[in-house]
C-alpha positions as CSV (number, residue, x, y, z in Angstrom):
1,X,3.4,24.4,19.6
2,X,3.3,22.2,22.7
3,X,-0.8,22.1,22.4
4,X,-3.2,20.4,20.4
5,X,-5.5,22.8,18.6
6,X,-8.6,21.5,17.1
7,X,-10.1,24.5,15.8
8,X,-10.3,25.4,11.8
9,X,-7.4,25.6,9.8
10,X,-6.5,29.5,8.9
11,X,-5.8,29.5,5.0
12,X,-3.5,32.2,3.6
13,X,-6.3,34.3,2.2
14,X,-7.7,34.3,5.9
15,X,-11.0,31.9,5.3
16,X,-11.0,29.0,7.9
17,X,-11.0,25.2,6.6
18,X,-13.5,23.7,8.3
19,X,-12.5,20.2,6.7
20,X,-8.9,20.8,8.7
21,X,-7.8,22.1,12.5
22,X,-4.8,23.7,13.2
23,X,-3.0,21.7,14.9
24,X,-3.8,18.0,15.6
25,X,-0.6,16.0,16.3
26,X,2.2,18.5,18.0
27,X,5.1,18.6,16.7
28,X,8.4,18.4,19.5
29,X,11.8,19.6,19.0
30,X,14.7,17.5,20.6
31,X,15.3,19.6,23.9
32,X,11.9,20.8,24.6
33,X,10.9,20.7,28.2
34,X,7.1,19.2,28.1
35,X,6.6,18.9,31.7
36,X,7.5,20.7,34.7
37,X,7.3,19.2,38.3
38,X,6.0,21.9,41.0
39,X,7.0,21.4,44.9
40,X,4.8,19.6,47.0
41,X,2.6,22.5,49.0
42,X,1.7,21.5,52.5
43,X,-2.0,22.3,53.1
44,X,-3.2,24.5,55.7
45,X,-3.9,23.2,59.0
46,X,-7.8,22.5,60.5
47,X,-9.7,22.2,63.8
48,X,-12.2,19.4,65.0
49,X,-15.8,20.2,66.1
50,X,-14.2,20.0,69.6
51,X,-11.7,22.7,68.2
52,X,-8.8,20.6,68.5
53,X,-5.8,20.9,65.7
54,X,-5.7,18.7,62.3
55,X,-2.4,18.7,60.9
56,X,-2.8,18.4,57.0
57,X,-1.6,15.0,54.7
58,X,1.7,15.2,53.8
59,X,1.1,15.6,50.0
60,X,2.1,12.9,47.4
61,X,4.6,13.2,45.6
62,X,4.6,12.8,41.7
63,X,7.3,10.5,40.2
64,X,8.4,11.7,36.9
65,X,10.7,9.1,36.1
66,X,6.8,7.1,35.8
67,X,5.9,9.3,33.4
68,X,8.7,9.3,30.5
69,X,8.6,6.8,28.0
70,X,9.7,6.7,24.3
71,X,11.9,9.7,23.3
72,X,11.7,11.7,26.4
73,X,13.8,11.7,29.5
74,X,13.6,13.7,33.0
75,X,16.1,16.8,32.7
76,X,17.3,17.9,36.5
77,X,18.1,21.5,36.3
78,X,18.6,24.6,38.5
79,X,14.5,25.9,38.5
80,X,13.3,22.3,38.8
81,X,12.8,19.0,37.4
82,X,11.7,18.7,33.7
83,X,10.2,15.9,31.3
84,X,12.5,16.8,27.5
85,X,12.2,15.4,24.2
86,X,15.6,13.1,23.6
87,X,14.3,13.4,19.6
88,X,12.7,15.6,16.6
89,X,8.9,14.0,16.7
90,X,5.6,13.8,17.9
91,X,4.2,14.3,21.3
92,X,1.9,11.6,22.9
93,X,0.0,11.1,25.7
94,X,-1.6,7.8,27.0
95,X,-4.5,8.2,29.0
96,X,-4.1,4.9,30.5
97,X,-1.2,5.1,31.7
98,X,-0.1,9.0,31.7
99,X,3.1,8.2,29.8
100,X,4.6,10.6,28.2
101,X,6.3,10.1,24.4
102,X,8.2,11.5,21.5
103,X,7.6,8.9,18.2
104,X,9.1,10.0,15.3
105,X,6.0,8.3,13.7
106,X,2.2,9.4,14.4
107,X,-0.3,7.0,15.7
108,X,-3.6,7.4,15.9
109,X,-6.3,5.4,17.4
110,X,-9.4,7.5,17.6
111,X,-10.2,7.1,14.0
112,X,-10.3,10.1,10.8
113,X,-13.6,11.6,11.0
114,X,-14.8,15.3,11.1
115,X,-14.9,15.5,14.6
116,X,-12.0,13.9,15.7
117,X,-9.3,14.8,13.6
118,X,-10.8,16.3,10.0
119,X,-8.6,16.0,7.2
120,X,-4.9,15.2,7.4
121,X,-1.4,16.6,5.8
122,X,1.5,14.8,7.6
123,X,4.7,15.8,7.5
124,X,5.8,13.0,8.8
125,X,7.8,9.4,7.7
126,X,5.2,7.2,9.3
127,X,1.7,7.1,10.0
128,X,-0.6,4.8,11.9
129,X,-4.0,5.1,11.9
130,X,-5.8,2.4,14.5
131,X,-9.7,3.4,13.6
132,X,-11.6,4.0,10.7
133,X,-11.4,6.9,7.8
134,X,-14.7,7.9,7.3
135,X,-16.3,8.8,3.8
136,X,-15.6,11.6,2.4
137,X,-12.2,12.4,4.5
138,X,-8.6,12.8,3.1
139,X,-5.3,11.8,4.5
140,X,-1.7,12.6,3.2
141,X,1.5,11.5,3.8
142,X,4.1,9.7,2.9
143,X,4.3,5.8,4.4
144,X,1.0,5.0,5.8
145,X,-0.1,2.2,7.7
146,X,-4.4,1.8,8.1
147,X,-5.2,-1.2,10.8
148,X,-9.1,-0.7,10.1
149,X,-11.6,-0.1,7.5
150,X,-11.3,3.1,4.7
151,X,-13.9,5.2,3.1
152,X,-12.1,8.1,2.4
153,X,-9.1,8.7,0.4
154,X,-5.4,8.0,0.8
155,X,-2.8,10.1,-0.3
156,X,1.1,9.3,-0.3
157,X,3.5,11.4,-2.0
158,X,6.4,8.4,-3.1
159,X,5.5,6.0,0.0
160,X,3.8,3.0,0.6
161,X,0.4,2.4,1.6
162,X,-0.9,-0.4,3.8
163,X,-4.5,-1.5,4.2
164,X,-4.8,-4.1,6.9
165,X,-9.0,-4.1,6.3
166,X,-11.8,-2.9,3.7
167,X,-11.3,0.0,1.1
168,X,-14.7,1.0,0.5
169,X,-15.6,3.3,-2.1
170,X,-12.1,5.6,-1.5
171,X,-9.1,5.7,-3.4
172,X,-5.3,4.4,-2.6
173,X,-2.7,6.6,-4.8
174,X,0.8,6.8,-3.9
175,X,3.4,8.1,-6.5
176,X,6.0,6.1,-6.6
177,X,5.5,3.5,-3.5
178,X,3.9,0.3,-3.0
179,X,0.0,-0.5,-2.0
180,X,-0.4,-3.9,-0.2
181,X,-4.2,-4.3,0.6
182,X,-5.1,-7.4,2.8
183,X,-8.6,-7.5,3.1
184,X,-11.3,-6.5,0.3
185,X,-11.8,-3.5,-1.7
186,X,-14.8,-2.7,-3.6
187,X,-15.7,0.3,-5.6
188,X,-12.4,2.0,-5.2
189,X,-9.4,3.5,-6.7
190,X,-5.8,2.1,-6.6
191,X,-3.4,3.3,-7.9
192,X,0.9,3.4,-7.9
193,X,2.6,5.5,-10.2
194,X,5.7,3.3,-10.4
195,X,5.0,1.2,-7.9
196,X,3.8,-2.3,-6.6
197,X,0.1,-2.7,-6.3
198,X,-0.3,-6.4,-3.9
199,X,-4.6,-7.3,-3.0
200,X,-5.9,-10.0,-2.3
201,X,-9.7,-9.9,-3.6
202,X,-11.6,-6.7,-5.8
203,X,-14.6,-6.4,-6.6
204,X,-15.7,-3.5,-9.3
205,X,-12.6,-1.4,-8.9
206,X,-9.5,-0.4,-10.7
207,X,-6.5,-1.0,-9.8
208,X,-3.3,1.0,-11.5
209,X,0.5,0.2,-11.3
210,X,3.7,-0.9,-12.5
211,X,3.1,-4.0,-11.2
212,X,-0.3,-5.9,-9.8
213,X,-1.0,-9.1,-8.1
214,X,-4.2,-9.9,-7.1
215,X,-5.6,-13.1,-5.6
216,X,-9.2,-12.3,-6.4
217,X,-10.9,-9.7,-8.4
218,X,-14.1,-9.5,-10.2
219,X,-15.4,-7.0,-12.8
220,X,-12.7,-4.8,-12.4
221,X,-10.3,-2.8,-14.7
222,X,-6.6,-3.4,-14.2
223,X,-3.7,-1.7,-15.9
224,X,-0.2,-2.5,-15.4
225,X,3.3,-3.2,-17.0
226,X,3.0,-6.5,-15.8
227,X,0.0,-8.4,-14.2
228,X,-0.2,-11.7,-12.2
229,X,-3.4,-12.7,-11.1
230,X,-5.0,-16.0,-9.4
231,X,-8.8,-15.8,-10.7
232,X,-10.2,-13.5,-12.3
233,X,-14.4,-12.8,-13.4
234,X,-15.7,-10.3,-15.9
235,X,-12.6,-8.0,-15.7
236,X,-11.0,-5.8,-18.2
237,X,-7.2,-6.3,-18.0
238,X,-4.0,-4.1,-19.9
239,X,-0.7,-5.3,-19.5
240,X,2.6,-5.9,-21.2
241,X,3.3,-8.9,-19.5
242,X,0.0,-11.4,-18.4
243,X,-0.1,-14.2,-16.3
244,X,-3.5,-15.4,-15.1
245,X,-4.3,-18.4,-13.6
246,X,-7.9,-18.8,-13.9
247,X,-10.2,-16.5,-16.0
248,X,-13.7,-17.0,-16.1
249,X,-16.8,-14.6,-16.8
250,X,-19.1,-12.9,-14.0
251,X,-23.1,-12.8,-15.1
252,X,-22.5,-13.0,-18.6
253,X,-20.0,-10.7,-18.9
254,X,-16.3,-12.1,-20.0
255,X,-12.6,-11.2,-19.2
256,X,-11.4,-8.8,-22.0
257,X,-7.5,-9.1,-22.2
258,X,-5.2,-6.7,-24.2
259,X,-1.6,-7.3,-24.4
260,X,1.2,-4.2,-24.7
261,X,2.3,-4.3,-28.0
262,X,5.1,-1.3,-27.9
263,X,5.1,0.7,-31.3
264,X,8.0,-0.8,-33.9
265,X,7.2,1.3,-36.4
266,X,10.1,3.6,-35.9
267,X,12.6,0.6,-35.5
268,X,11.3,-0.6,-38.8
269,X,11.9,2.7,-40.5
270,X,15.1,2.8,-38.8
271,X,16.1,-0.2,-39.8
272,X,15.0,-0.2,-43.9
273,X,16.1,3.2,-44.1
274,X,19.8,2.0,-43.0
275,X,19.9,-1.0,-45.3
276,X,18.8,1.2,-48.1
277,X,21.4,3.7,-47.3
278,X,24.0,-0.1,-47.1
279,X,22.9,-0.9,-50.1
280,X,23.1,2.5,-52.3
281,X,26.9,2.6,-51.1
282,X,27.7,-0.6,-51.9
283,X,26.0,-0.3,-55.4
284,X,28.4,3.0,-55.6
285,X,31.0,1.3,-54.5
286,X,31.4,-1.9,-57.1
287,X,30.7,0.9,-59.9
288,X,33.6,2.6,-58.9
289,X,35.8,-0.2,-58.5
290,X,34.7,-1.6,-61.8
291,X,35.6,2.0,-63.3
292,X,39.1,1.3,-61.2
293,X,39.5,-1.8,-62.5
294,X,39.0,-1.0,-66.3
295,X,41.8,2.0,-65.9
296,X,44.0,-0.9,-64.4
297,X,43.1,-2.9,-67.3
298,X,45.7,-0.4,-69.3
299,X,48.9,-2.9,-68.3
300,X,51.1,0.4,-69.0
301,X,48.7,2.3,-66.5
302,X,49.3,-0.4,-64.2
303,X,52.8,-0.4,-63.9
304,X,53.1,3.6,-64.3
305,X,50.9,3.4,-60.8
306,X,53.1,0.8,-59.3
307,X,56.6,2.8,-60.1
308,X,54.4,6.1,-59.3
309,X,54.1,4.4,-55.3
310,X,57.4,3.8,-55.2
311,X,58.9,6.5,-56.1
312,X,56.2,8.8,-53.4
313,X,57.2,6.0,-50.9
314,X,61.6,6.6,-51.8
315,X,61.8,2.9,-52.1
316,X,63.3,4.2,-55.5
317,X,65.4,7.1,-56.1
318,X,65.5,8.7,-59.6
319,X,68.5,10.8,-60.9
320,X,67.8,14.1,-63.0
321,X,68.3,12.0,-66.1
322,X,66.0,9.7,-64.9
323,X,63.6,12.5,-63.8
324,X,63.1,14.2,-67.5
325,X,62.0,10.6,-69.0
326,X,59.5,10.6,-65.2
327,X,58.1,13.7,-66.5
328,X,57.2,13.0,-69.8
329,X,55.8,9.6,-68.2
330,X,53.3,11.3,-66.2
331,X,52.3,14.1,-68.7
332,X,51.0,10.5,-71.0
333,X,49.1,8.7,-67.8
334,X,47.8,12.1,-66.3
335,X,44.3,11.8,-67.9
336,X,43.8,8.5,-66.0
337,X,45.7,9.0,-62.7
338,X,43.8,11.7,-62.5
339,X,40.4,9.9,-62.9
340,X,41.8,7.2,-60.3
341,X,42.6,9.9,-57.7
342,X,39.2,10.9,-57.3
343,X,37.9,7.4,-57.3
344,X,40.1,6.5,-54.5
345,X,38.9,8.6,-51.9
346,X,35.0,8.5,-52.6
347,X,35.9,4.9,-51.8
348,X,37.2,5.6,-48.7
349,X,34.2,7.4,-47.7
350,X,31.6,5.2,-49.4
351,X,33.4,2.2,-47.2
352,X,33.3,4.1,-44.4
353,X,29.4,5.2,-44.7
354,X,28.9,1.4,-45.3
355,X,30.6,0.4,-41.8
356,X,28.9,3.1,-40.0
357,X,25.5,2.4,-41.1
358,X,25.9,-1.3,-40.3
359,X,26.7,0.0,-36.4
360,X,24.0,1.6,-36.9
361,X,21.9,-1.0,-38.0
362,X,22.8,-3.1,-35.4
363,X,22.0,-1.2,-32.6
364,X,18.9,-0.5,-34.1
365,X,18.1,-4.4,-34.4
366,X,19.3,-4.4,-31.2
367,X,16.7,-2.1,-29.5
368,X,14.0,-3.6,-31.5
369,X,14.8,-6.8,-29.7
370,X,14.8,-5.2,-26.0
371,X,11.7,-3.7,-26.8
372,X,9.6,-6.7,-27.4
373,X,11.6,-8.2,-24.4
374,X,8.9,-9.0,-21.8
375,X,5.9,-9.2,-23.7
376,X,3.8,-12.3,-23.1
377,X,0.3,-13.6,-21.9
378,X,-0.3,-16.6,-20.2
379,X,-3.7,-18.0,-19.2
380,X,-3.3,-21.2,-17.2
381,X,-7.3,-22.6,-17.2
382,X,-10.3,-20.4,-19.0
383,X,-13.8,-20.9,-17.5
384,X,-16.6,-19.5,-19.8
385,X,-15.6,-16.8,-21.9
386,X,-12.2,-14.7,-22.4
């Protein structure tokens, strides 16, 4: 729709939305014709008090090349002369200047109020906002850019958020993007899901992310992965990874700092339960070779098992002669080859539950290790009380 409509959003139940109008930035395909130049109409001739003729003002004519500007263009055609959208975007109009333009990013100037635009839901890339958002209002989006003061709350689903001035008393959320606020913030709510939080002085806020630098902040809650801060006064910090620079306490009231401590507790089971399980085979394993070894002991056992491997492998042949006296040989050593043939292969699988629990183990170790990679604190000078 070519127009701006200001009045009450229509919900799908019917109810109007005060809090929202219909349609406050238009929305411009690539093509659209957005202007149309009419021919100049010669006006109707007049007579002087003395009743003599007054030929009319040739009319002015309207330049529409003056008029295009970013992401429109004038389109000559067979019914007239048109001003067209060169791209997918958002139709402005300058009153200075009567410019015409097509941004594929919003800007506003006149400020987010309930009279001028009531709450926003952009589908959009990029948002500027020149004036102020007043208590109370909401504005979403995705990468927003606020060039003066907030009171209300910013929303960005996975984009970042820029605050050139004061956040006061609203809230800064974005999913996954970053929030870099210049200025002050007091009494607000800042949050990035998995993103970058940058400020540069708090007062009695929190502030939620990933990551958080802040210059400045005092009594405030913070809550990150990792947190660098330049001073900080009475403020209640959670991290894995701390680096402060100065703390120091604000009317009485300290810096509490608590450090990440990720949960070991299942690496350690891991880990004893896999050395346990090492050493039970290993125990198994040097009784069963000692029950090997005492059948070896027999030196007629021994060499019956070293002729016995020869003879499986054909290093030596026997005749049929030869093969009766085998026979009998056998039928004296079958009580323990027997006993040997089941040792050997529960030693097989003993040795090989012993190498892969020790993989195991390592990688378990191993984990252990990353885990507690990262987690430090560092407090560079302490003023007062931490």
């Amino acid at each position: 729709d070519l127009h701006r409509d200001n009045s009450p959003k229509i919900l799908a139940n019917g109810k109007a939305d005060l809090s929202q109008f219909k349609n406050r930035f238009p929305q411009m395909a690539k093509g659209a014709r957005l202007l149309k130049k009419l021919s100049r109409v010669l006006g109707r001739q007049g007579r002087t008090v003395g009743g003599d003729l007054i030929e009319p003002a040739l009319p002015k004519d309207l330049d529409l090349y003056a008029l295009t500007s970013v992401g429109t263009k004038v389109e000559v055609c067979e019914d007239g002369e048109y001003i067209v959208a060169t791209l997918d975007g958002f139709l402005t109009l300058d009153p200075k200047s009567n410019q015409v333009s097509v941004t594929e990013k919003i800007e506003n100037k006149g400020g987010i109020s309930v009279k001028t635009t009531g709450d926003l839901v952009l589908n959009v890339d990029e948002f500027v906002e020149h004036g102020e958002v007043q208590e109370g209002r909401v504005v979403k989006g995705r990468n927003m850019t606020f060039l003066s003061d907030v009171f209300g709350r910013v929303i960005s689903e996975g984009g970042n958020i820029h605050l050139k001035k004061n956040l006061s008393g609203g809230v800064a959320d974005t999913l996954s993007g970053d929030i870099e606020l210049a200025s002050h913030v007091s009494r607000s709510l800042v949050r990035s899901g998995d993103g970058e939080v940058m400020a540069n002085f708090c007062e009695s806020s929190t502030l939620i992310g990933k990551c958080v630098r802040v210059e400045h902040a005092v009594s405030c809650e913070i809550v990150a992965d990792e947190i660098e801060a330049g001073i900080l006064e009475g403020c209640m910090v959670v991290a894995k990874k701390i680096h402060i620079h100065t703390s120091d306490e604000r009317r009485g009231k300290e810096n509490l700092v608590t450090l990440l401590i990720p949960d070991l507790s299942h690496f350690d089971q891991l880990i004893s339960k896999l050395q346990n399980d090492i050493a039970d085979a290993r125990s198994q394993i040097s009784a069963k070779m000692q029950q090997l070894d005492l059948l070896k002991s027999d030196s007629e056992f021994a060499k019956f098992l070293v002729l016995a491997e020869r003879i499986r492998s054909g290093t030596i042949k026997i005749t049929p002669d030869q093969a009766v006296n085998w026979q009998k040989l056998v039928e004296k050593h079958a009580q323990p080859f027997a006993q040997s043939a089941k040792l050997l292969p529960a030693l097989e699988v003993l040795e090989t539950t012993v190498k892969q629990a020790e993989d195991e183990l390592k990688v378990a170790v191993h984990e252990r290790i990353v885990a507690t990679e990262g987690v430090s604190c560092v407090i560079d000078h302490i003023v007062g009380q931490t």
